[in-house]
Every structure is written in C-alpha cells, then in structure tokens.
N, C-alpha and C positions, 0 to 999 in steps of 0.2 A: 534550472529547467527552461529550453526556449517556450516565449509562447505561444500557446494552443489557439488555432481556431476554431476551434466547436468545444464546448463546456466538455470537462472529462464528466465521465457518468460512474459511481459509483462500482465496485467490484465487490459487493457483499450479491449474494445469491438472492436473486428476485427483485434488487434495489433500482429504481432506475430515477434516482435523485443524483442533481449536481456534488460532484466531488468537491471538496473543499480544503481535503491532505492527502500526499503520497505519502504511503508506509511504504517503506522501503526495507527491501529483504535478502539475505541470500541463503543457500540451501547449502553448506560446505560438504555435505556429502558427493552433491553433483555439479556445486557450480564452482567456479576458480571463484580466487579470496577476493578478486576486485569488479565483479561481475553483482551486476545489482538489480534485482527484479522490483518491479513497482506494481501496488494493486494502491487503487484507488479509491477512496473513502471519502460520505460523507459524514456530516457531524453525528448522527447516529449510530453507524456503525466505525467511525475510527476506531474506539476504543475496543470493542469488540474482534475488531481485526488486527490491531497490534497486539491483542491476548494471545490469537489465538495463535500468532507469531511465534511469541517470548516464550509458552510454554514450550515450543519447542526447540529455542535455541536459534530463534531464523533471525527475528525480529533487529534490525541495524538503527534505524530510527524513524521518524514520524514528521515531515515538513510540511508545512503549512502552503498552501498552493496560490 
C-alpha cells in the first residue's frame, strides 16, 4: 500500500479512532476474483470486522498498516 497522508480512520460504524489494519475483502458474488475491497480497522474492532467477513465467505485477509 503507498503511503497515506492523513491517518486512515477506522470503518467499524460510529468508530473514529486511527486505523492500524486493512481487512481486506472481496464479495465473489458481485465482484471479479481480483478486485479487492478495503475497510479499515482499528485494534478494537479488527477482529470483529474480519468475523464479521469470514462468516460470510468475503473475508481474504487482514495486513497490518
């Protein structure tokens, strides 16, 4: 990933702390297989956002920022 000039801010609903990992995702129902969506987490809700990923089958993996 190039780097960012302003901190990424968190993509959990309501969160507005510094990201600290990309989850990274893709939806194969609607997206092509090499097409990669990013939500942004920080250390509180990573884990909660890569769940709520993998239970559906989205979830690619989780890099550290």
């Amino acid at each position: 990933m190039p780097p960012m000039s302003e901190p990424a801010i968190c993509s959990a609903k309501g969160c507005r702390a510094t990201a600290a990992y990309a989850v990274v995702w893709n939806n194969p129902k609607i997206h092509s297989p090499e097409r990669e969506k990013i939500w942004m987490a920080c250390e509180e809700h990573r884990q909660w956002l890569a769940d709520f990923l993998e239970v559906r089958g989205f979830l690619r993996r989780v890099d550290s920022l």
